[in-house]
N, C-alpha and C positions, 0 to 999 in steps of 0.2 A: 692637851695630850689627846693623841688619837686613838679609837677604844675597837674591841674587835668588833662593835654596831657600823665602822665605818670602813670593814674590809672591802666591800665593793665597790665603791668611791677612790679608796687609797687606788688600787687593782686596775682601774681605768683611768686615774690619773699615771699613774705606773708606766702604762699600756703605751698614753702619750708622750711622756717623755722618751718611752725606747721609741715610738714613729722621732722623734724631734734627732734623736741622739744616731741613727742609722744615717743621717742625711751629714752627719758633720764628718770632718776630718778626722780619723783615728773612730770615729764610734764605731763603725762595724766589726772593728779591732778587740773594740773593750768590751760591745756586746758576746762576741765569741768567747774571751779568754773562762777559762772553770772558776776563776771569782768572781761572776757575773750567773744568778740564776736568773730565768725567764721567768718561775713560779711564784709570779707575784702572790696569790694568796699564802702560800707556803712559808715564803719571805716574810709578810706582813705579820702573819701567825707567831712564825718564830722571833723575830724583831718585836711585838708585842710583848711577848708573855716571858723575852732578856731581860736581866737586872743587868745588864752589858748594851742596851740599846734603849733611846728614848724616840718614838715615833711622833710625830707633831702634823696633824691638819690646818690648813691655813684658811681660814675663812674671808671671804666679801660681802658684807652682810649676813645671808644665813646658809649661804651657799661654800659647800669644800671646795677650794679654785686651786690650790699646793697641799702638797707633805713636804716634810724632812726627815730623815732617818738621820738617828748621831749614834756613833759606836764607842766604845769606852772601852780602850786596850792599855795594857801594861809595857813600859818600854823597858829595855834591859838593864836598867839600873836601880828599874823597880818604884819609877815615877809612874804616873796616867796619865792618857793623851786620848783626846777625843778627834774622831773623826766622822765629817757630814761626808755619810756614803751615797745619799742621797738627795738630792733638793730640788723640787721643782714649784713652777707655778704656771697656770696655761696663760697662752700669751695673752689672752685681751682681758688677765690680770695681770701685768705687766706695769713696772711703772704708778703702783697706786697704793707701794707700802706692805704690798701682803707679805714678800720677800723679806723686807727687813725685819718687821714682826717675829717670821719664822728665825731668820736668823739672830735677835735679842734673845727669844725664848730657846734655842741652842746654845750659844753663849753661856746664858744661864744657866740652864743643867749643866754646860762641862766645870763652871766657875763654880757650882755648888756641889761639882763632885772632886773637886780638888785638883785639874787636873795641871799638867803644865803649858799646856798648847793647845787649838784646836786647826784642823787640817780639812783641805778638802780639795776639788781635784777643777779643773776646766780642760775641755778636748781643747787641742791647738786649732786657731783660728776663729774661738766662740769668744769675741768680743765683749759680747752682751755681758756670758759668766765671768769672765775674769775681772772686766770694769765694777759688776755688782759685787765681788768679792774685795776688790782694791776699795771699795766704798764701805767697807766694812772691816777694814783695819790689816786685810790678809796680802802676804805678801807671798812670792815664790818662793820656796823652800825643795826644789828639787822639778827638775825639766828630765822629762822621758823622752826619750827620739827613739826611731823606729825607722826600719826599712823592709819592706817587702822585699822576699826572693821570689823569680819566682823561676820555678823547678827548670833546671837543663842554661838556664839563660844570665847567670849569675856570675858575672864579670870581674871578680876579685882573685 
């Protein structure tokens, strides 16, 4: 588990994933929308110190290379479901297990917190995520689309 000793680590891996996530298909999207803050330390703070959120650094030796953020929501019939809002790992950790790690040790929190499902998101077109998440038992469960208008030019 990641402690607030390694807010500035978490913050600049953070940092990295929004450079990684602006350049894909749909990210500039998901970074804009108001469920997406930029206030990584804020985030990491608040996400620490949730009985509603588990934070996880992922090491390479002695070195922080990923986090994961898991969220633990109630659904309407009054089950739990957990959700990996966050996950990354810098690429040239890639490939060498740090990922799976994190995602056993997610897994395991949402299986020891009861829940019925765990969820998490890939932009369209990030091969890499969605192979890494199909190798880890997760299947689509809901396809977002999306069209840009744009203003005066909207042909419908």
């Amino acid at each position: 588990m990641a402690s607030h000793e390694d807010l500035e680590i978490l913050s600049f891996l953070r940092s990295e994933a929004v450079s990684e996530l602006k350049d894909k298909r749909g990210g500039e999207v998901f970074l804009n929308l108001k469920t997406f803050s930029s206030d990584s330390l804020a985030n990491f703070s608040q996400w620490l110190d949730s009985s509603d959120h588990r934070v996880v650094a992922g090491l390479f030796g002695e070195a922080v290379v990923a986090y994961g953020v898991l969220e633990f929501a109630s659904t309407n019939d009054g089950e739990r479901i957990a959700s990996i809002k966050e996950l990354f790992v810098m690429e040239d950790a890639r490939s060498v297990g740090v990922g799976e790690c994190l995602m056993d040790f997610l897994v395991n929190q949402a299986i020891e917190n009861k829940v019925i499902g765990i969820d998490s998101f890939a932009l369209p077109g990030d091969r890499e995520t969605k192979n890494f998440f199909e190798s880890q038992g997760m299947v689509a469960r809901l396809i977002q689309v999306y069209r840009p208008i744009e203003s005066g030019n909207d042909k419908t």
